[in-house]
MITORNU-136753 format. One record per residue (C-alpha): residue in one letter; x, z, y. Coordinates in steps of 0.2 Angstrom, whole numbers, padded with zeros to 4 digits, always signed. Layout:
N
AXZY
...
This chain:
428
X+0000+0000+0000
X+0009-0005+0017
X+0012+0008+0030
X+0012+0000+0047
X+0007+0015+0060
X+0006+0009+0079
X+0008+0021+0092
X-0002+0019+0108
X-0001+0030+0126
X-0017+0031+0136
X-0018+0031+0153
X-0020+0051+0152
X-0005+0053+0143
X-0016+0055+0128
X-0005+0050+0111
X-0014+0040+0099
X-0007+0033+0082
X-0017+0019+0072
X-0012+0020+0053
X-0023+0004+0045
X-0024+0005+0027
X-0036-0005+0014
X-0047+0006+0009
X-0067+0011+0014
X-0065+0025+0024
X-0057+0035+0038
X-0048+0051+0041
X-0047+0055+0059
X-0039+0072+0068
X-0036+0076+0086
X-0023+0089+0086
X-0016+0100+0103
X+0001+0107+0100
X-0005+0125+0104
X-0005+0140+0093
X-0004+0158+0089
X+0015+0158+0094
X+0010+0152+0113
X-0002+0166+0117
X+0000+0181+0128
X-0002+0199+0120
X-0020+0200+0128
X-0022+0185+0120
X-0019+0186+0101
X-0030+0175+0091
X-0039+0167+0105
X-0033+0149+0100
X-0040+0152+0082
X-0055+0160+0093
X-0057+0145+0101
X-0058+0136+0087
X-0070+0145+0080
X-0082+0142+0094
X-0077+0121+0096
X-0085+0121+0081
X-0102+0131+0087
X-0116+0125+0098
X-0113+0110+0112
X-0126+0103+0125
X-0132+0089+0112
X-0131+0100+0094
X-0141+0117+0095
X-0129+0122+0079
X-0115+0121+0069
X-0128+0115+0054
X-0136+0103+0064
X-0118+0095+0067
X-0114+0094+0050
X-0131+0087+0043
X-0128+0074+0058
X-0111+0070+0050
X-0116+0068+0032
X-0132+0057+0037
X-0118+0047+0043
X-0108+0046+0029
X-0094+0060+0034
X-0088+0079+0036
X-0079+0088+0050
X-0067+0104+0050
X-0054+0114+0062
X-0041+0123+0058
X-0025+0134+0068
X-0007+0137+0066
X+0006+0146+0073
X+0009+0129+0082
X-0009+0118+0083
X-0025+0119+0083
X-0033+0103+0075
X-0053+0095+0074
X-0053+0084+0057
X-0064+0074+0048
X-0068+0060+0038
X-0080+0046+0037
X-0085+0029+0030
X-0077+0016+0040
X-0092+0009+0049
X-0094+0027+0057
X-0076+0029+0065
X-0084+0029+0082
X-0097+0043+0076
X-0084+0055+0071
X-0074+0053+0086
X-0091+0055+0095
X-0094+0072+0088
X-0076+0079+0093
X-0077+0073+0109
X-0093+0084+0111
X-0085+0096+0103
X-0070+0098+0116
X-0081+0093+0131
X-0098+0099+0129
X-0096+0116+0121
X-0105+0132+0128
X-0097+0147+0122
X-0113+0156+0124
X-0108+0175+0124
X-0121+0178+0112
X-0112+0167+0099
X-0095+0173+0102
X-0102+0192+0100
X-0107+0187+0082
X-0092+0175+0080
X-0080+0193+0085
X-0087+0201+0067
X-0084+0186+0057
X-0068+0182+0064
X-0063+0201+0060
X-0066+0200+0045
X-0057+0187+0043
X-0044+0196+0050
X-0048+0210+0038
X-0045+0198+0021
X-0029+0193+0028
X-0022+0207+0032
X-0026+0214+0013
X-0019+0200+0007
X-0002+0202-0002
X+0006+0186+0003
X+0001+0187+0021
X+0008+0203+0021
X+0025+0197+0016
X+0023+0182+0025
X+0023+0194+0041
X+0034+0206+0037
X+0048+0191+0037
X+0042+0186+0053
X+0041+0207+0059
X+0058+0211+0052
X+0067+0192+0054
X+0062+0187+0073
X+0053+0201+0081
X+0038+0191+0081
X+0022+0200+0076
X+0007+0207+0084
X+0004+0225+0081
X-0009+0230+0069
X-0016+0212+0069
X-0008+0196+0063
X+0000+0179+0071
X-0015+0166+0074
X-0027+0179+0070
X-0023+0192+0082
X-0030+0212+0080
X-0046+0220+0080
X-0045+0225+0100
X-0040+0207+0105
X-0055+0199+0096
X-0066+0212+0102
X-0060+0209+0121
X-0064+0191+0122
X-0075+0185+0136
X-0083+0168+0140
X-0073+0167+0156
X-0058+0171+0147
X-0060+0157+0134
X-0065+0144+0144
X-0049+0150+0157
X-0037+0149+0139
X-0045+0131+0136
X-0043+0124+0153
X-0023+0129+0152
X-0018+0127+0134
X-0028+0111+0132
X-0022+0093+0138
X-0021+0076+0135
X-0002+0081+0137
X-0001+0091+0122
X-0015+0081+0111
X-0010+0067+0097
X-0026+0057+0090
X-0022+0050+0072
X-0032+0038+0063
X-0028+0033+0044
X-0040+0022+0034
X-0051+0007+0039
X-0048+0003+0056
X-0058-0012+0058
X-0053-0018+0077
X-0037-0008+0085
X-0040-0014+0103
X-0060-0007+0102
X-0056+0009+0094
X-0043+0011+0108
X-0055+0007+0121
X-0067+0019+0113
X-0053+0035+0114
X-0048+0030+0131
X-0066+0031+0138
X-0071+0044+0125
X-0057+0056+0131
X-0056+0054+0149
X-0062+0071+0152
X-0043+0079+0146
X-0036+0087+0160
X-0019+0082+0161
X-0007+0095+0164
X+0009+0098+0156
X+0008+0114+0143
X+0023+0123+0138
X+0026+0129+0119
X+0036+0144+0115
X+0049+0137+0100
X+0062+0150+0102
X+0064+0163+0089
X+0080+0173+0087
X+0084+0177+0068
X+0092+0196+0067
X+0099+0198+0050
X+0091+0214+0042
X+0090+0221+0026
X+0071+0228+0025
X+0058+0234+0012
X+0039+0234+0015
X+0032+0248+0002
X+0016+0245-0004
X+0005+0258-0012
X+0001+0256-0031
X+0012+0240-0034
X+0023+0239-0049
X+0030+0223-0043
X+0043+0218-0029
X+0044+0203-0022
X+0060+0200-0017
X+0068+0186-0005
X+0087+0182-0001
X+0089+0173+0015
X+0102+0163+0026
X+0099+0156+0040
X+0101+0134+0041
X+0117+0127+0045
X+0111+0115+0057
X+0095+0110+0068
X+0082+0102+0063
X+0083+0085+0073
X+0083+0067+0072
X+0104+0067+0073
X+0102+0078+0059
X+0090+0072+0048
X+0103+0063+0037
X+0111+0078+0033
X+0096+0088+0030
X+0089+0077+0016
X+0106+0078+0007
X+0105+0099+0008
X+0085+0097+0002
X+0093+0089-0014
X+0105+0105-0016
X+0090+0115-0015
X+0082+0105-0028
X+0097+0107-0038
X+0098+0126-0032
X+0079+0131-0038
X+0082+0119-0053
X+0096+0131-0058
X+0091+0145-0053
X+0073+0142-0066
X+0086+0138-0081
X+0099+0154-0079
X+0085+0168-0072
X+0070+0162-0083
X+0074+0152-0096
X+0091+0159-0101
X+0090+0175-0095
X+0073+0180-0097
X+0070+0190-0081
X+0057+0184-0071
X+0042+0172-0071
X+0048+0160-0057
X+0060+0160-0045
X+0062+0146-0030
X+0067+0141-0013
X+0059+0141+0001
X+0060+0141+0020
X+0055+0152+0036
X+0056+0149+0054
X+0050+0133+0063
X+0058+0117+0074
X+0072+0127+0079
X+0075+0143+0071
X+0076+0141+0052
X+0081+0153+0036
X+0082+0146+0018
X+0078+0158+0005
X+0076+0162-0013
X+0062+0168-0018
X+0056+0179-0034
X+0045+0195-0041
X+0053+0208-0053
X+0049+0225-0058
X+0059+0242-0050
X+0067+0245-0066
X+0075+0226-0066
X+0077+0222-0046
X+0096+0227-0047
X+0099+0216-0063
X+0090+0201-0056
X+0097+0202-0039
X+0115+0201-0049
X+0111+0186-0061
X+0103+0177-0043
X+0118+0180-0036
X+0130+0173-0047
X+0120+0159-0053
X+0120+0156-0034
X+0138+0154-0034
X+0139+0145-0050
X+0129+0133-0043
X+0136+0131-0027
X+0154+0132-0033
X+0157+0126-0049
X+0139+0117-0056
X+0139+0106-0043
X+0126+0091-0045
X+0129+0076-0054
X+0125+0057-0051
X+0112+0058-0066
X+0102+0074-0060
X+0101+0068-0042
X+0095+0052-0048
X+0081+0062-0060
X+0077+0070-0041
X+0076+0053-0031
X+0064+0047-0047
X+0055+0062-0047
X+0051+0060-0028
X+0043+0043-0031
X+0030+0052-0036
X+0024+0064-0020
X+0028+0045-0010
X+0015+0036-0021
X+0003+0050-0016
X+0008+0048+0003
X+0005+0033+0005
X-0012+0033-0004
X-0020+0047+0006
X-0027+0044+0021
X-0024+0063+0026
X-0010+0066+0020
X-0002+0049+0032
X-0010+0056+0048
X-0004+0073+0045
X+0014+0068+0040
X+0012+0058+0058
X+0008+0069+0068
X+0020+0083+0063
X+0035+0070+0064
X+0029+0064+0080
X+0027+0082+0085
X+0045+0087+0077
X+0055+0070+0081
X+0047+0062+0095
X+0047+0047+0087
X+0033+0037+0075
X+0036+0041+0055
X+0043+0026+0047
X+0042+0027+0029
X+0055+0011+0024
X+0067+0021+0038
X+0062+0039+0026
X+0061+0028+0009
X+0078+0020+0012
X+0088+0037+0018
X+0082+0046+0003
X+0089+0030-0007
X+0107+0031+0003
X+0110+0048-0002
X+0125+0051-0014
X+0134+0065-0023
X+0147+0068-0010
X+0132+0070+0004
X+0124+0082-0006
X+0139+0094-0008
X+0146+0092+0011
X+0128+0096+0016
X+0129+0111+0009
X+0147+0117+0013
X+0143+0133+0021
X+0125+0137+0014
X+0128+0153+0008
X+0139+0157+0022
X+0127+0164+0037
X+0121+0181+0039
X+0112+0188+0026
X+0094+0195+0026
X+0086+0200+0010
X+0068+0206+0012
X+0058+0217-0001
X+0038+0218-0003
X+0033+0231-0015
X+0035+0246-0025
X+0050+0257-0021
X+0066+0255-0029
X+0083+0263-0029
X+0099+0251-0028
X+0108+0242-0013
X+0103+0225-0014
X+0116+0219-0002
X+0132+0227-0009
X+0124+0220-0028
X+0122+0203-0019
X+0141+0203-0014
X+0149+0210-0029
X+0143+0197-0040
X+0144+0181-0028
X+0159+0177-0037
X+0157+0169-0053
X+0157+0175-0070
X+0141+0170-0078
């Protein structure tokens, strides 16, 4: 299936990318590139606020359900959600009905009420939400990293979500004030993947559609600094620790660098690949283990990540460590285990390319990273150059960085960071 995206600036400054493909429907999102991370501390959670509300009552549908039953009369379904970095309207359509789904989230943006009535019932649901999330074991660690690791954490609440007393202090005025700065056709991308049955129409259509957008320039916080800690979160009643080892990236995330980033995702591959043979397979100790990542476009932390018991955290931690330096120093990759990779990665690229959503999202998120339009021959034929020798001078210095290694769980008695650096060393 080809992939020929096109981008298109409006007159507002509105971005808008057109990603034809040969199939019967649509997939269309209109995303601002404002978040949780952007908002003031008498404002935490008022952008996933927000979005709870754009998907209320307008001036032309009296309810949410009137708006959906309007849709899928029409062929289609709508949805928002909100990041740390984005809040995004979504939906998807039969091709004919382009135009009627881009109708609806214009309304959406433009016509809302906000009536206080709504937003007093909206405060329970969106703090119960709040409530599920904050119970929740992975959110849990998920904030603890970001608590411990960059400082960045709102007290008794969450990061999108906000607390109990921001949620509860939220006022029409103070909602509609929050829109009118945070929201702007400087800081919005419209991407369309499926049927697009006449690009200069549909442009037309968005450029008159859309020409309510203020536009003013909005800022976005990206600055995190990483403080290298050694922290444990104890929770009550858990016979399990999760446990992750972290370092922090060797080099930004930009365009310059995106060469040598593919080639140090390969030693990851090879990395959690190893690790899943010594740990579990060989050694028997844990259920999983992988590699992840934390931080976002500027401030990044590769991690390994596993659960174990109190009784075998010091034991693990050792064989993590020195299948970690096994891997990185003497089971280096090979030409036939890199190539497995590449093959294996055909796979998730088929997919890409045949999902409408999956293309618009991958879009937006380069253009928001990069600047610059997702080419998937440019992608395709990168991941293709990469040899051997790139993958291990990528990865020269992984291990290097200050350390962090963060616990979630039952208590436990044995320094983790003295286990990880006697046994960084070999011996297998």
């Amino acid at each position: 299936m080809k992939f020929e995206p096109s981008l298109h600036k409006l007159s507002n400054g509105l971005c808008v990318v057109l990603d034809p493909m040969d199939i019967e429907t649509v997939y269309a999102q209109i995303t601002f590139f404002t978040g949780g991370r952007d908002e003031l501390p008498n404002e935490y959670g008022i952008t996933h606020f927000c979005e709870h509300m754009l998907c209320k009552e307008t001036t032309r549908f009296s309810s949410a359900r009137q708006r959906m039953d309007y849709l899928e009369n029409n062929g289609g379904y709508s949805n928002a959600s909100t990041s740390t970095k984005r809040l995004t309207i979504y939906g998807r359509i039969i091709a004919e009905n382009l135009n009627i789904l881009l109708d609806t989230f214009a309304d959406q943006l433009q016509n809302k009420l906000f009536k206080p009535e709504t937003i007093e019932k909206e405060k329970n649901i969106v703090i119960d939400e709040l409530n599920r999330s904050l119970n929740n074991n992975s959110e849990k660690m998920s904030d603890f990293f970001d608590k411990t690791l960059f400082n960045w954490y709102v007290p008794n609440g969450q990061i999108t979500l906000g607390n109990a007393d921001t949620i509860k202090s939220f006022t029409r005025e103070q909602l509609f004030d929050f829109f009118n700065r945070r929201f702007s056709a400087k800081n919005c991308m419209i991407t369309i993947s499926g049927k697009i049955k006449d690009t200069d129409e549909t442009l037309a259509y968005i450029e008159k559609l859309f020409s309510f957008l203020p536009e003013h320039d909005v800022s976005e916080n990206t600055e995190l600094k990483y403080t290298p800690v050694i922290a444990h979160n104890n929770q009550i009643k858990k016979d399990t620790i999760h446990v992750a080892v972290l370092f922090p990236d060797l080099r930004e995330n930009t365009y310059e660098n995106r060469l040598k980033n593919i080639a140090m995702g390969y030693f990851e591959q090879h990395l959690s690949n190893e690790l899943l043979n010594i740990v579990r397979f060989d050694k028997g100790l844990v259920y999983d283990i992988t590699t992840d990542t934390f931080g976002n476009e500027k401030t990044g932390l590769n991690a390994v990540v596993t659960q174990t018991t109190p009784e075998q955290i010091a034991e693990v931690v050792a064989t993590i460590s020195k299948a970690c330096f096994h891997v990185y120093q003497e089971k280096q990759i090979t030409d036939e285990e890199l190539q497995r990779y590449k093959n294996f990665d055909k796979l998730p690229m088929a997919d890409f390319l045949e999902n409408a959503k999956g293309r618009a999202k991958r879009i937006t998120g380069f253009w928001h990273q990069y600047n610059k339009l997702y080419d998937f021959e440019t992608a395709k034929a990168e991941t293709n150059s990469i040899t051997v020798q790139n993958v291990i001078d990528s990865s020269r210095g992984y291990f290097d960085g200050p350390m962090s290694i963060i616990t979630q769980g039952a208590d436990f008695d044995a320094d983790l960071e003295q286990i990880w650096k006697n046994n960084f060393k070999g011996d297998m």
